[in-house]
N, C-alpha and C positions, 0 to 999 in steps of 0.2 A: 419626431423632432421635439425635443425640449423635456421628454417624460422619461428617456434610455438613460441607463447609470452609465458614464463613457469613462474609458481609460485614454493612458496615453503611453508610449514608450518611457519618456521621461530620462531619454539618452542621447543628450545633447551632441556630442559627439560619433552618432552612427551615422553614417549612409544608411537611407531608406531604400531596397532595390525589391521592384514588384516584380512578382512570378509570372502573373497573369494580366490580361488588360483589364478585367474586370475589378481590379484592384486599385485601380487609376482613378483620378479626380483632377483634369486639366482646367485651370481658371482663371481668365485674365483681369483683371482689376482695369478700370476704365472708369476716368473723371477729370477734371479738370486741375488743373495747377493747383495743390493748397489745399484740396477738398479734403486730405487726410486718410491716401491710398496705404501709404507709406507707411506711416504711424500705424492702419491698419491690419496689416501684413506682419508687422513686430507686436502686438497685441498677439494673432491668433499665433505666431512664434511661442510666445511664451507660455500661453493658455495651452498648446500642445506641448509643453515642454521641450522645446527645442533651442531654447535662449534659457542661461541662468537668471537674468533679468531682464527689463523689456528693450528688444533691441538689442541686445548684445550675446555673440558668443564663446567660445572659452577661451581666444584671443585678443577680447575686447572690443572685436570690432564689430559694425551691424551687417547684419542680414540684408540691407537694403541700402542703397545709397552711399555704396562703401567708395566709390571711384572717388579721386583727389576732388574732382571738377564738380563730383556734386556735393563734397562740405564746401570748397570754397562759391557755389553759386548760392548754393541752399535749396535744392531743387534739385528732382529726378530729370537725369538726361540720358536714361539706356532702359532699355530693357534689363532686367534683373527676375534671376528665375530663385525663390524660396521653397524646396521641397517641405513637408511636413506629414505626420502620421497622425492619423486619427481614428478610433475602433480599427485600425487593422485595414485602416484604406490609407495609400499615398498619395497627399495630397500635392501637385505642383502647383504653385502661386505664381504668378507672372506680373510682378510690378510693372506700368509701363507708366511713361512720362504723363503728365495732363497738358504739358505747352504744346500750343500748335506747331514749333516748329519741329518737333520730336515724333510726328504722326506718324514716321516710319517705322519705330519703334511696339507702335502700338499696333500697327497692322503688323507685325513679326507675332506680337503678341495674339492678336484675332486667330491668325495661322495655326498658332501652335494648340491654341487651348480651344476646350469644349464647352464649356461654358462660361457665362461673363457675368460678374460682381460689377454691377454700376454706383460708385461711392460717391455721395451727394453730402457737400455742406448745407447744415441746418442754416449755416448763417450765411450763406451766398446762392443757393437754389439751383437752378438746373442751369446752365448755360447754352449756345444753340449750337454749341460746338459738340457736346454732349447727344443733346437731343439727335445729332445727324449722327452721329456714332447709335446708337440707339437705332435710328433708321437703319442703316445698312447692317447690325446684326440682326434684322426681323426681317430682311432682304432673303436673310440665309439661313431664318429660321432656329438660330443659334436659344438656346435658352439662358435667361436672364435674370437676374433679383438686385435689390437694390437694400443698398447701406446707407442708415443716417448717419450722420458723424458730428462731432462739434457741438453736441447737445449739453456741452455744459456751457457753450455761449451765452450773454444777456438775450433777451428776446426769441432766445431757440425754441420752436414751437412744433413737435415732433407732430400732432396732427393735422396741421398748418405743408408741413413738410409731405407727407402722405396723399393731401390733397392737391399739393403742387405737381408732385411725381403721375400720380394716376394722370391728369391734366396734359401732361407733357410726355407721358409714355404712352399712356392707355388708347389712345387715335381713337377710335370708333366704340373703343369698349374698355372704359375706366375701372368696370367691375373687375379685369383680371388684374389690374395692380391695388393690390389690400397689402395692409401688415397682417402678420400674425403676431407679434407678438404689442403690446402697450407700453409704456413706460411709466415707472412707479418714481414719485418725486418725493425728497425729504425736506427737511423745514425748509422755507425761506432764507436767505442770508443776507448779510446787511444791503445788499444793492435790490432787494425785492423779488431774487433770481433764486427757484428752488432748483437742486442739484437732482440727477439723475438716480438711483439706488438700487433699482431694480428693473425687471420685466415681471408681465403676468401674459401667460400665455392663452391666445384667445382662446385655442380649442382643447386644452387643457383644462382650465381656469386653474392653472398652479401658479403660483408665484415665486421668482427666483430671486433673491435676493444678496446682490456685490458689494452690502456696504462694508461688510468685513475683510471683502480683498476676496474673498471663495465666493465660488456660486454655491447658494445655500438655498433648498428646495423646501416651501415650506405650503399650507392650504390658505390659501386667501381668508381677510377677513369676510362673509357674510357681504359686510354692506357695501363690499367693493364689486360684487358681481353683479348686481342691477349697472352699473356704471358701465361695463362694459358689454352690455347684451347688446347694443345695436350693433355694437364695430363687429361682435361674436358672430351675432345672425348672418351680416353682410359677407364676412369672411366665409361662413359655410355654404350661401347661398351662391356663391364664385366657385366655391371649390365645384360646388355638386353643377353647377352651368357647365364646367368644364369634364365631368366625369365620364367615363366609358360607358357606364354604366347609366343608360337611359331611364332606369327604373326609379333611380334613387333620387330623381327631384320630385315625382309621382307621391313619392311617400312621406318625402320631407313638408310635403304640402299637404299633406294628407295629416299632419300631425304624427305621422311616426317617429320619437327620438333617432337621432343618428350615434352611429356606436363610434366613436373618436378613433380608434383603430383604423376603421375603414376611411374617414374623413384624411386622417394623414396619408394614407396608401396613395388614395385618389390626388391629393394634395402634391406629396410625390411625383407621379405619374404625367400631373400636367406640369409642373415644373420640369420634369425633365423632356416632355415634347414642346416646351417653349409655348406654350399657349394661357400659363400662369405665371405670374411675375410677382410674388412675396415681394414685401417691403420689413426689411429689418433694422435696430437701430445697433448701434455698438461703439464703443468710448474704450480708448487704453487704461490700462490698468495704474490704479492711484502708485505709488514708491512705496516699496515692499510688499505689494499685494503680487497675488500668482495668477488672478484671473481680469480680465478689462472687461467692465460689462457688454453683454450680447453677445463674447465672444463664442462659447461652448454653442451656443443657438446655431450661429452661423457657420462654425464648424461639422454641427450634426442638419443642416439644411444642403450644406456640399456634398457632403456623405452619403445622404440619402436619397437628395433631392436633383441632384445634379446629375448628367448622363456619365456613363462611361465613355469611353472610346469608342467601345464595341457600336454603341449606338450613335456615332459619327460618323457620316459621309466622309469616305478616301477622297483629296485633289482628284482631278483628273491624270491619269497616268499614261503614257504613249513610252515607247518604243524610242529610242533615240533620231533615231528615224521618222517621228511622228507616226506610228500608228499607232492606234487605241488597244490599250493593255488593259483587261480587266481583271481584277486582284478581289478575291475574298474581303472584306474589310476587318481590318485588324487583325490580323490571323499571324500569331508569333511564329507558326510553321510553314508561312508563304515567303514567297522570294523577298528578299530586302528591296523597302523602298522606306528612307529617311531623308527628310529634307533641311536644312542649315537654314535654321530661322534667325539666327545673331553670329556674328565673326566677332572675337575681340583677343587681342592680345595680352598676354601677362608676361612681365619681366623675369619671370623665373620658368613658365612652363611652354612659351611660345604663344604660337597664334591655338587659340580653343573657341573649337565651332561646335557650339547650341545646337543637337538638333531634335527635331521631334520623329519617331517611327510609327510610321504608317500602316507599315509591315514588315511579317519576319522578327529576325531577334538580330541583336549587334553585338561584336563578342570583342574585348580588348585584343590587340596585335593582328585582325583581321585583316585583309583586303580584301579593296571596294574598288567599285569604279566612280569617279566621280565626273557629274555631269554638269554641266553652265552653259544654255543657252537662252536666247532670247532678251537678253540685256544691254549686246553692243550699243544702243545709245548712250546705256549710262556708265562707257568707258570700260564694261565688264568683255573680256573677246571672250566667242565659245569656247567650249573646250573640253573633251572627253578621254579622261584618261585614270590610269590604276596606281591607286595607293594604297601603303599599307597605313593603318591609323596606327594611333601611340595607345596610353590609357585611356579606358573610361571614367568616368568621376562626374559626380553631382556636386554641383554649388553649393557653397553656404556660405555668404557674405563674401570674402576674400580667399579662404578655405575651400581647397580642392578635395572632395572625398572619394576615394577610390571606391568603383564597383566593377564587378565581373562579366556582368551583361545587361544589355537593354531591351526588354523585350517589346513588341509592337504598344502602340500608346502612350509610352510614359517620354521621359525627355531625359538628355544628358550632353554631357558636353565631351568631346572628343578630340585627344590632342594632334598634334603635328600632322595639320593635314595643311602641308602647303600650296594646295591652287584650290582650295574650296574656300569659294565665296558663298555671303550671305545670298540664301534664294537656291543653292546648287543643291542634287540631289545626288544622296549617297546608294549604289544598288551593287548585288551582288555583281562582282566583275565578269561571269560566265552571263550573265543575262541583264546586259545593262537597261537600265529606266531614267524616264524623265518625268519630273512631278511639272504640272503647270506652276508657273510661278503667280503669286498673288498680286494682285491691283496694287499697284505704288502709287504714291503724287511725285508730280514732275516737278522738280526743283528748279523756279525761276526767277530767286537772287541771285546772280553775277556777284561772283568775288574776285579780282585780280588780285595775282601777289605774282612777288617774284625774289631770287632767293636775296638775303640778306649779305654775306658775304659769298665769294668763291666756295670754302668748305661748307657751305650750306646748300648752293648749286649745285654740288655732289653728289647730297643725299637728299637733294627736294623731289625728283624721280621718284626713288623707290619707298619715301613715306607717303607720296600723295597716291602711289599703286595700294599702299595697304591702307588710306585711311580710307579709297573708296572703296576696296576688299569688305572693309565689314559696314561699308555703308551703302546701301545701293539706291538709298533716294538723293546723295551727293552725285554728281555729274560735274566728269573733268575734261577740259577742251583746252584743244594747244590751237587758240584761232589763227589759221595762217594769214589773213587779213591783219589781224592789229599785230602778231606777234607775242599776244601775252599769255599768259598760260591761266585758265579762269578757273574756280569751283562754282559749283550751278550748286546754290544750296536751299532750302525750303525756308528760312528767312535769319535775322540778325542774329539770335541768340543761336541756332545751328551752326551758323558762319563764325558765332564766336568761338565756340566747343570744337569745330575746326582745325581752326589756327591754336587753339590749346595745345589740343590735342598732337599738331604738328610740332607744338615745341616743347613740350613736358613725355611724350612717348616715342619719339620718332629723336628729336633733339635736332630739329631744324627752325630754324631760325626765320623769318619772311617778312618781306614788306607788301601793306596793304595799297594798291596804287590804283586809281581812276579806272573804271571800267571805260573801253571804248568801245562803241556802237559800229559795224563796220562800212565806213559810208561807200561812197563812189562818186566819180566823177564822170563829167557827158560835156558835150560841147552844146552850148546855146543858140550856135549860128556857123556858118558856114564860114569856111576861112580856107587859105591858102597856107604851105610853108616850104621851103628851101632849103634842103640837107645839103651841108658841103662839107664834106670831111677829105683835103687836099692837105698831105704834109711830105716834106722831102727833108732828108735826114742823110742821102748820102748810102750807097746801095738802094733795092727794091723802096722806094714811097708807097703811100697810099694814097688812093683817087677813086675818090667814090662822090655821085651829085646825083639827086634826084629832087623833082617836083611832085607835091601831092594837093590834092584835093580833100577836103576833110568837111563832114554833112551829118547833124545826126537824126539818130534812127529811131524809131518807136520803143520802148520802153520792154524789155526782154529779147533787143536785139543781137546781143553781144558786140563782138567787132568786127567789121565784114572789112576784107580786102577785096580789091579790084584793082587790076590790070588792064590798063588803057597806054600801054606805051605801044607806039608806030614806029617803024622805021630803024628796028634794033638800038634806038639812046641808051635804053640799057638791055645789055647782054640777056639771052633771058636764063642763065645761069644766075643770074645774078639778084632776078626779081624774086626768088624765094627771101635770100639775101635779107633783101628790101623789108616784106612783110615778115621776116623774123626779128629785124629793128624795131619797126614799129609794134608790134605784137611786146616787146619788152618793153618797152619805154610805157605803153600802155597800162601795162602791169602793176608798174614804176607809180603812173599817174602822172600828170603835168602839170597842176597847179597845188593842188596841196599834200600831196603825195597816196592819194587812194586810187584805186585802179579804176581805168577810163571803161567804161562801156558803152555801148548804143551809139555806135557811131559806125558810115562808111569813108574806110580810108580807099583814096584812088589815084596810083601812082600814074600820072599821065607824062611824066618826061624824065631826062638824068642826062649825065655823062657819062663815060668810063673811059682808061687809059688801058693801050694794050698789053702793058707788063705792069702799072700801080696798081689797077684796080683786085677786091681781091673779096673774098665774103666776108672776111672783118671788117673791110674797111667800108661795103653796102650798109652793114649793118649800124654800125655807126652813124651813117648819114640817114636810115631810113626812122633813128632813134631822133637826131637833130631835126628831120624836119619836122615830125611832129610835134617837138617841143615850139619851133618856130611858129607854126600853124594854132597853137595853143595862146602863143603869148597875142595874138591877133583878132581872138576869136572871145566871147565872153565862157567863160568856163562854168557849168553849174554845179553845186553838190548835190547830189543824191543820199537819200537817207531809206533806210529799208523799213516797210509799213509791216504790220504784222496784225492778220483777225483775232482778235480776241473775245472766246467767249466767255460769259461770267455769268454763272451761276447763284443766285441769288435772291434770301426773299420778299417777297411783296414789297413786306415796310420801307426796304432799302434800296427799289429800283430808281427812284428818284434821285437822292443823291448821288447809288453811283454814275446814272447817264450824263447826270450835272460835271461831275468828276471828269466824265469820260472827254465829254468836250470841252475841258478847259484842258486837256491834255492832247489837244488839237483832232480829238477824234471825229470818227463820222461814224456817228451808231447806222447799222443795218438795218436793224429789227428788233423785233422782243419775238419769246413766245414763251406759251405757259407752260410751268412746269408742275408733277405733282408733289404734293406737300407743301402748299401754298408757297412755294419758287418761282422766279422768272429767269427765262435765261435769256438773257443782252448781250449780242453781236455788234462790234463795232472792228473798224480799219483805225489803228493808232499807230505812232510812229514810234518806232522801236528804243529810242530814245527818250521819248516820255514815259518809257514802261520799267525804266531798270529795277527802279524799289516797288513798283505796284503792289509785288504780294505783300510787301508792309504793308503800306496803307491802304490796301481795300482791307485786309484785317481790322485796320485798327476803325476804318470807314462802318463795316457792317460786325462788329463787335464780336468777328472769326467765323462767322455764320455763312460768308461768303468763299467759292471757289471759283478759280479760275485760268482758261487754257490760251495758249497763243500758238499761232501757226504763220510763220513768215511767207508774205504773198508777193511781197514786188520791193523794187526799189524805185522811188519817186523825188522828184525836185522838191528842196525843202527850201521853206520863205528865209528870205532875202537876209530879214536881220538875224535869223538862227545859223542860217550860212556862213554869217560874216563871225559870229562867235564860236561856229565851229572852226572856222579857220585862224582862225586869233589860238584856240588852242591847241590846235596843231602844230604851231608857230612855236609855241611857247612849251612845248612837252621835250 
């Protein structure tokens, strides 16, 4: 790393297509909104020659952030896959979003790639939305390095930055998060702020030098190498903690020099078992220069440092049926098993599904079987069945580049497959497979819309089928309670990119209207009422009377009928009649139109005529009494309570519990969680929870998660009653 002479293709216009998976270099970029993922990704574009300048290719447009939605936001909102070559390895790059409401994106991301670039502003530091990312790839063992950025900021402090990271990554052992490489600074400039110019490699001691736009290798001065021997020592003294090779700290202690050769090997070795975590720095390339400083570092740190495929754990794989498949891992000659990490549509080539192989090879005009299960919540139905796909082709910016196959490990995108959603897995059609699908978060802003005009209620169907097609942490419900048709989204700015996306790619039109909570209604108190449905009209009338009894019931009762008529008053043909009036009118609701539960209704009397009476005309009356029996009786509204738990740390269990009960809750309990977390159980009412995931975000600075599970519907106080019914009134 840092001392190889490297080439590059230098052919902006090829598809890159790997033979072999040992050829492969999967890697996801992961950091917060702004930290300068983006930027970084078009840097290492150009530095491998795959941009004529930085960020752009031979169409103009970039590599990254090419969708409408992200110039006009100014920010990544998808996933974006950037192929590149480097010494004779294919490198895939996986931009993913840094906003929290985008984390589906990035867990498509985690999926696909083997290893993870964590990109850190100099000038804004680690965030704890980061840090828990960070957590869950050391869950899984994943191997990681970490990029400074922004170092030509005022106040940017690259060893300041190093010592923040070790802090915030290193948990129990800070020694395995070291730079290897320093940063060389040139004069001062009028604000006191010296610019960035170079690197000197620690284990090296070579100095490379980007003030010319090239990286230019040259032997340090003399009096710069005492300056660096303690970060040097500490760097090798990490390496060799981590080495295979138990001998080699015996000796380094013993005063044996270490031969550098082996230092990187070792170096290597624990980077790619994730038990080493390099810290490197890297800055885009000045205008008209060819290289962005630290790029070629970080490039030749992926390449050599980073795993293969081969040395990746396969999902879990079953049998469509659920039984347990086991598959060689990464083997281009075993059965196909690839899985649809991104769904996204383009106006000229159709729906083009992302996917990564696991196994096996994928060959253009093939058929597959395609599998989707385990998603019905979030609006996905199963679904197992055979298609033939279209082309193959790799991304580049807006640019589709045709290739002829995909062999296990690498990633591509595959046309015209119409029922594969994001998450499905693609397998040979004689021997179908199922990949486990990865951990999603459950999207819990409520969005109501509904369509704009008639020709817009045409086509709002079959755009909200495809926008949750390639979205699977979006969640669509048609609530038969309020009637409205909702998006469950992961918060504002998803929900905005939504509705965009509904009316700039789909070309449906919406309006945003009140979400409604689904209440219910009970009775308070015990009451009587009087169905009389008598009308003569000249031939067959109708004549239908009955008396009820109406009491209510415990809380998860439903609505009990009872039969107490004596003495045939009503037919008892007729008393189904009865309780399928009432039973609707229920439905219906009686005072402010939400459906009655918890109550027993008890027909104790009626009439009937020998030729009027009739089953419409019971029903009717069994509808009236109730309403009579209602308007006598005080009516309560029920509102539905829901547990929620909320994950959260330390610093921040206080205000959210404070939070909690001004939101009318009743906290449970706490219990401790690890990584200095609490997690806070409370009963809140469903209606105080609509924007929560906004505001506990913006509450615990995104550090915080949190789950709900609907438990009961409860009597809601008096003056919240009277303004839910004011708006019902008024809707």
């Amino acid at each position: 790393m840092g001392d190889k002479a490297h080439t590059h293709p230098g052919a902006a216009g090829r598809a890159q297509v790997a033979d072999h998976p040992a050829s492969v270099r999967n890697v996801v970029l992961v950091g917060h909104s702004g930290s300068g993922k983006t930027t970084l990704v078009e840097a290492l574009a150009l530095t491998a020659g795959a941009v004529n300048r930085a960020g752009r290719v031979e169409d103009g447009g970039t590599v990254s952030d090419y969708d409408d939605i992200e110039h006009r936001q100014q920010r990544s909102v998808q996933l974006s896959l950037v192929p590149l070559e480097w010494d004779g390895i294919k490198i895939n790059l996986l931009d993913t979003p840094g906003y929290a409401d985008f984390v589906g994106e990035l867990r498509a991301g985690l999926r696909a790639a083997d290893a993870a670039l964590f990109v850190v502003s100099a000038s804004d530091g680690v965030d704890g939305s980061t840090r828990m990312v960070w957590d869950e790839c050391a869950a899984v063992g994943m191997p990681r390095a970490i990029v400074v950025t922004h170092l030509e900021a005022a106040r940017a402090d690259f060893t300041e930055m190093t010592r923040v990271c070790a802090q915030a990554f290193g948990g129990d052992d800070p020694d395995a998060v070291l730079p290897l490489y320093l940063p060389l600074h040139g004069p001062e400039g009028p604000d006191g702020h010296a610019s960035v110019t170079g690197l000197i490699g620690l284990l090296t001691q070579k100095l490379f030098d980007y003030s010319s736009g090239e990286r230019e290798e040259h032997e340090p001065d003399p009096d710069r190498l005492p300056l660096i021997e303690g970060a040097r020592n500490r760097l090798i003294e990490g390496i060799i903690a981590e080495s295979e090779d138990e001998t080699l700290m015996d000796r380094y202690l013993g005063g044996e020099p270490c031969d550098v050769r082996t230092l990187v090997e070792d170096l290597e070795k624990a980077v790619a078992r994730g038990v080493f975590f390099p810290v490197l720095a890297a800055a885009p390339a000045a205008e008209g220069a060819r290289q962005g400083l630290g790029t070629v570092e970080l490039l030749g740190l992926i390449t050599g440092g980073f795993p293969t495929p081969l040395e990746h754990s396969t999902p879990r794989v079953t049998t469509v049926d659920g039984a347990p498949r086991e598959l060689k891992p990464c083997d281009p000659d075993a059965p196909l098993v690839a899985e649809v990490v991104k769904t996204s549509s383009d106006p000229y080539v159709g729906r083009l599904s992302l996917v990564r192989l696991f196994s096996g090879t994928l060959r253009a005009d093939q058929t597959v079987h395609v599998s989707g299960h385990g998603l019905a919540d979030r609006g996905h139905e199963d679904h197992d069945v055979d298609e033939r796909i279209g082309a193959l082709s790799t991304p580049f910016g807006k640019q589709q580049r045709p290739v002829s196959h995909v062999v296990a490990g690498d990633l591509a995108c595959v046309a015209k497959l119409g029922r594969a959603e994001t998450g499905d897995t693609l397998s040979a059609k004689d021997d179908p497979l199922l990949v486990e699908p990865w951990e999603m978060p459950d999207p819990l802003l409520p969005l109501a819309i509904r369509a704009h005009s008639k020709p817009d209620e045409d086509k709002l169907s079959q755009g909200l089928a495809r926008l949750v097609a390639e979205d699977p942490t979006m969640r669509l419900e048609h609530n038969q309670d309020t009637h409205q048709v909702v998006l469950w989204c992961l918060g504002e700015a998803h929900a905005d990119v939504a509705l965009e996306r509904l009316r700039g790619r789909y070309g449906v039109q919406v309006d945003v209207v009140a979400h409604r909570v689904p209440l219910r209604e009970t009775f308070g108190s015990r009451a009587s009422g009087r169905g009389r449905h008598v009308k003569q009209s000249g031939g067959h009338g109708q004549f239908a009377i009955c008396e009820i009894d109406v009491e209510p019931l415990p809380g998860g009762s439903g609505v009990e009928f009872v039969d107490k008529v004596v003495g045939g008053a009503v037919p008892r043909q007729f008393i189904p009649s009865v309780e399928k009036g009432v039973r609707a009118q229920a439905a219906r609701g009686v005072a402010a139109g939400h459906p009655l539960i918890d109550v027993r209704v008890t027909l104790r009397d009626g009439k009937a005529h020998s030729v009027d009476s009739s089953d419409a005309a019971f029903q009717t009356a069994g509808a009236l009494a109730l309403r009579e029996a209602a308007a006598d009786a005080r009516i309560r509204l029920l509102e539905p309570v829901s547990e929620v738990s909320v994950l959260v740390g330390d610093d921040y269990v206080g205000p959210v519990m404070s939070d909690l009960s001004g939101r009318r809750g009743r906290v449970l309990g706490t219990e401790q969680s690890p990584g200095g977390r609490t997690l806070v159980r409370a009963e809140v009412p469903e209606i105080e929870i609509g924007r929560y995931s906004v505001d506990l975000r913006s509450l615990s600075h995104g550090t915080a998660r949190f789950s709900r599970r609907y438990v009961r519907h409860e009597p809601m106080p008096a003056q919240v009653a009277e303004r839910a019914r004011e708006e019902a009134l008024s809707a």
